[in-house]
N, C-alpha and C positions, 0 to 999 in steps of 0.2 A: 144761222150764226152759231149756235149753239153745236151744229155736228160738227162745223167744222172747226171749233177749239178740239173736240173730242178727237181729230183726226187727227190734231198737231201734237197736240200730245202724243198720244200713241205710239206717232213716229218719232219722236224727241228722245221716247223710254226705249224703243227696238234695242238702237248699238248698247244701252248699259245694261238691260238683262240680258244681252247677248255675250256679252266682256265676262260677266256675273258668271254665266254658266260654263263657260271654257275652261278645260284644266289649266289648274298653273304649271307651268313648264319649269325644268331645274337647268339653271346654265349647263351650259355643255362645257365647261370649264372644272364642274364641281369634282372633286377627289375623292375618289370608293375608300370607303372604311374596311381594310381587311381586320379579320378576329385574330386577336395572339393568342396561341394555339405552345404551350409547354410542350418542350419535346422529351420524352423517355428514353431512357436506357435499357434498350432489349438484347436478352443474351439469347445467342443466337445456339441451341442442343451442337452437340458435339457427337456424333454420330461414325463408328467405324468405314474405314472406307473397302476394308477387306480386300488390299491391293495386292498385300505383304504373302505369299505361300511358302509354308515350310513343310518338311514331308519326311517320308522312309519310303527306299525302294528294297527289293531283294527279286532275284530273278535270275537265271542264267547265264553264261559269257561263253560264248564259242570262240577261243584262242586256236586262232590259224593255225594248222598243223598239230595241237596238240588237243585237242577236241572241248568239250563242254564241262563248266565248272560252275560252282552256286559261286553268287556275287549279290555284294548290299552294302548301302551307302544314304548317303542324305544328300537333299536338294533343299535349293533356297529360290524364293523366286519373287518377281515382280512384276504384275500385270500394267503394262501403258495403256490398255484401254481393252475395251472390250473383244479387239481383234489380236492385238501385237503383245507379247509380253516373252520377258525374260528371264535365263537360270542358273545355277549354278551346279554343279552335280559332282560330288567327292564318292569314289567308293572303290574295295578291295575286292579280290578272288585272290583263288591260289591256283595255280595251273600244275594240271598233271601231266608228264610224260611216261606215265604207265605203257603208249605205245613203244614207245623208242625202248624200253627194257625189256618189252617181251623178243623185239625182236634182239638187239643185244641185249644180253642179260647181265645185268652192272653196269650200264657203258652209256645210262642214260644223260643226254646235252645238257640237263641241270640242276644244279647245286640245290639244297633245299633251300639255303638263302634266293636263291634266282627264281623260285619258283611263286614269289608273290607277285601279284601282278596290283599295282593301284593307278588310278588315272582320275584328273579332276579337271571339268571343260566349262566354259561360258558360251551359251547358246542362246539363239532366240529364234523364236516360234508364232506364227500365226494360224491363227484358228478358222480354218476353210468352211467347217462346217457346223457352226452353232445351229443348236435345236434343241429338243426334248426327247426322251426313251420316257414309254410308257411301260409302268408294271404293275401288271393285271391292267383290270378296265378302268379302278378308279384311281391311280398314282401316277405322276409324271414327275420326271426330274430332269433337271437342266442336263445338255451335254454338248460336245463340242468334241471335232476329228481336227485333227493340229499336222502340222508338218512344221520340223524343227531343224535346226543345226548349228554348227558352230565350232570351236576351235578349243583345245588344249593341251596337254600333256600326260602321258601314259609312263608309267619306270616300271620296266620289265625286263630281267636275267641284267641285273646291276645297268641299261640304262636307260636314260631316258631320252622321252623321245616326242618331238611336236605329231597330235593326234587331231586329225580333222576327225567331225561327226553327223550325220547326216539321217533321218528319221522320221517317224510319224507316231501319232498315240491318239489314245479315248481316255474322254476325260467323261465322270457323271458326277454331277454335286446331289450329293442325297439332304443337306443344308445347307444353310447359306457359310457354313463355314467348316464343311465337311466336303471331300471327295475323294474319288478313287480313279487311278488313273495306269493306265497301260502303255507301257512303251517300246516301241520297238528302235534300236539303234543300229547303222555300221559303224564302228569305228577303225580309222584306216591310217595305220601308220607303219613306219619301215624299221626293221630293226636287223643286227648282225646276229645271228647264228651259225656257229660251224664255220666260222670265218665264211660264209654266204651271206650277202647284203639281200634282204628281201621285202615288198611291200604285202604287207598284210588287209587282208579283211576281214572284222573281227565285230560277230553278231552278237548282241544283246537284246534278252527279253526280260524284262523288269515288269512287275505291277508294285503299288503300293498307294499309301494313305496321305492324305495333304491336307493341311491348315490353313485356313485365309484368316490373315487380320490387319 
């Protein structure tokens, strides 16, 4: 008699230690506490982009027919990106006809007023070949092989005259806001002389110095 109260009980207490010990469970309805979280005011450094290049060239000008002259001017420029960028390029010589007077003497085709020659063109230029020159074993500096061209106008022997231009150059940045740069140009335009209509081809080798900012 006595075990068997002890059994009934037993199994009476099972399901409530069993209820007892199970985690309490949170409705699936219950709403996440997110933390309010202050926002700041962060200023953001303002940092050069070094798009902007300004420069000086000086270099030679082989004026068709009447041979080679120092020439020098300024450029402006702007790089679209790493490959494509743009410029502007103003600059004078003076051209000589020393030939034409030796062979007539006095009787040379132009005025000393005529004998300036200035031209100023809008080009642009992509860079085929970015890389590095190394100098000596332990300096490298950035560089890049370009092919350029472009359109503008040249006034030479009183006139002027629309001048296409067509080219390549090397470029080496010794920093990031220093470089030097080589350019070789045609420039190709037609002008009257001698009452003779002619097209000209007209070589330029320029180097000089460039600012990026």
């Amino acid at each position: 008699m006595r075990l068997t109260l002890l059994a009934l009980t037993a199994a009476l207490a099972a399901p409530a230690l069993a209820q007892t010990a199970a985690p309490a469970q949170q409705p699936a309805n219950e709403q996440v506490i997110a933390p309010e979280v202050q926002r700041r005011d962060v200023r953001i450094p303002q940092f050069p982009s070094k798009d902007f290049e300004v420069g000086l060239l000086a270099g030679t000008y082989a004026t068709q027919s009447f041979g080679a002259s120092a020439v020098g001017g300024v450029r402006l420029g702007y790089h679209l990106s790493e490959d494509f960028f743009v410029e502007s390029v103003y600059a004078r010589t003076k051209v000589s006809d020393k030939t034409f007077e030796e062979i007539f003497p006095g009787s040379g085709p132009l005025a000393d007023t005529d004998k300036k020659l200035s031209y100023y063109n809008v080009s642009a230029g992509y860079n085929l070949f970015p890389g590095e020159i190394f100098l000596g074993s332990k300096y490298a500096k950035a560089s890049s092989i370009y092919v350029i061209g472009g359109v503008g106008s040249t006034k030479f022997a009183n006139q002027r005259k629309q001048t296409f231009n067509v080219g390549f150059g090397f470029r080496v940045l010794f920093t990031d806001r220093w470089a030097v740069r080589v350019d070789v140009r045609d420039h190709i335009f037609s002008y009257d002389l001698l009452g003779v209509r002619q097209n000209t081809q007209n070589l330029e080798l320029t180097t000089g110095f460039a600012y990026y900012f």
